[in-house]
N, C-alpha and C positions, 0 to 999 in steps of 0.2 A: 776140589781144585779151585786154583783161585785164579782169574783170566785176568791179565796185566800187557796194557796199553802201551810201547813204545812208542814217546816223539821224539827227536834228536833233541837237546839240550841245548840251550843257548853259548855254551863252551864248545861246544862240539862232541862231547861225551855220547857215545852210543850212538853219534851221530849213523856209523854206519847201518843201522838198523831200521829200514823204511818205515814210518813213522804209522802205517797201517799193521804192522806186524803185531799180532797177539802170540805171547807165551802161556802155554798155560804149563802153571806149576804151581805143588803142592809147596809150603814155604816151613821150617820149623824154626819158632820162636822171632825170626827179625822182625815180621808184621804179623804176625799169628794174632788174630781178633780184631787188625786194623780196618777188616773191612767183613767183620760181621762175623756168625758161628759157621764154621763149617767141619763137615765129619769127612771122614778118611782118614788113607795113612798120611802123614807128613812128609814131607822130605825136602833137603836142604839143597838148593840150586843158588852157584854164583852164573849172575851175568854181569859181563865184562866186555871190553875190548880187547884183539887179540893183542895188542902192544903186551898188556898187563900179564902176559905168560912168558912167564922166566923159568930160567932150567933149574933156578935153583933161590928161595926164599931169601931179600934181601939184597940181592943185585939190581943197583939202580935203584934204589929208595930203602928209610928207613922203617922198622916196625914201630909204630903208634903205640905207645902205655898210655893207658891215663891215670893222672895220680891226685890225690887229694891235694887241693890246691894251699892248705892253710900248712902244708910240713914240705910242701915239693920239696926243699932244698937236700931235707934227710933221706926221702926217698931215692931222690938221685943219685946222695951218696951207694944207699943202700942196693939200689940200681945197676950201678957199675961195678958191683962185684957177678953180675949176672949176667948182665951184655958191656959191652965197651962202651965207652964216650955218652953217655945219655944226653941228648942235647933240648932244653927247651925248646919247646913250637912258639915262634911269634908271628904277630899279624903282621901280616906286607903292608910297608909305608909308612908304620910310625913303631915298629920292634918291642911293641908293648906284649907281653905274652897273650898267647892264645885262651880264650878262657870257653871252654865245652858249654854245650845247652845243658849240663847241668851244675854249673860253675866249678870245674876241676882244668888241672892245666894237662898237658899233651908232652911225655918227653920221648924224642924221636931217636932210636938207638939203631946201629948197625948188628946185624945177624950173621955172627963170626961163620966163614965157611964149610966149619965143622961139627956145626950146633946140631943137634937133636933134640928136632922141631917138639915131637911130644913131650922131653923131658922138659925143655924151655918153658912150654907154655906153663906147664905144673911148677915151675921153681920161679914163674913170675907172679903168680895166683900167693905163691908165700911167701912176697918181698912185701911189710908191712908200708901202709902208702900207695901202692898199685891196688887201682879198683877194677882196672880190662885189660886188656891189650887185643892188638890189631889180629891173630894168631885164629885160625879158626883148623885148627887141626884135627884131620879125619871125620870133620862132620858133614862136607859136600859130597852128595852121590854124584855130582855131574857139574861141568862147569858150561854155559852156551856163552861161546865167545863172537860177537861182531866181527865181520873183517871190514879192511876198505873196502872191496869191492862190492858192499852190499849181503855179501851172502853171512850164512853163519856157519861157525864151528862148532863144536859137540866134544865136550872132553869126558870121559868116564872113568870114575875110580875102578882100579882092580883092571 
């Protein structure tokens, strides 16, 4: 298990989780080896605030691609046969595009109402030019969500 420290963020982000609060959770692959070897089973925990819980993928924000930053353009064409409107990510204040810590740019697409979240991710993995996207389908066991008031939520698959 891996014992992780919440302080509130200088944004406010997670703010509602008293800044002495320890989660412990087993983590697969996002920091897997960040902080040393450790044995057991693995398992995939999102923590969030409860804003970030929607009824339904895509309401109120877009899903993140990331794509190879030297063809974006073809990508997006290639893009928008698969979600609608792919929109570049640019930096606030001077709309220069967004460029990732590992130099690729970010195109921000809406997630049509009737998409089929697992099919999606698998038909975005084969649009040549996308290297991730934002999509983490079926691999959290649990989600621990912050509320305002301090306390926490507990979501579980199944």
């Amino acid at each position: 298990e891996i014992a992780i420290a919440f302080a509130p963020w200088e944004r406010g982000e997670l703010a509602a989780f008293p800044p002495v609060v320890r989660l412990f959770l087993t983590l697969d692959r996002l920091f897997w080896g960040a902080f040393g070897a450790f044995h057991g089973p693995r398992r995939f925990v999102v923590v969030a605030e409860t804003p970030k819980k929607v009824d339904r993928l895509g309401v109120g924000f877009r899903l993140p691609v990331e794509v190879a930053r030297f063809a974006w353009r073809d990508t997006q064409r290639r893009l928008a046969r698969v979600l609608p409107d792919p929109r570049l990510r640019v930096r606030e204040g001077d709309d220069e595009p967004y460029v990732t810590d590992e130099g690729h740019h970010i195109l921000d697409c809406p997630i049509p109402p009737d998409a089929d979240i697992d099919a999606l991710g698998d038909a975005l993995h084969r649009v040549p030019g996308v290297l991730e996207h934002g999509l983490f389908a079926g691999m959290a066991e649990q989600a621990v969500l912050g509320t305002p008031d301090g306390g926490v939520e507990v979501l579980r698959r199944g």
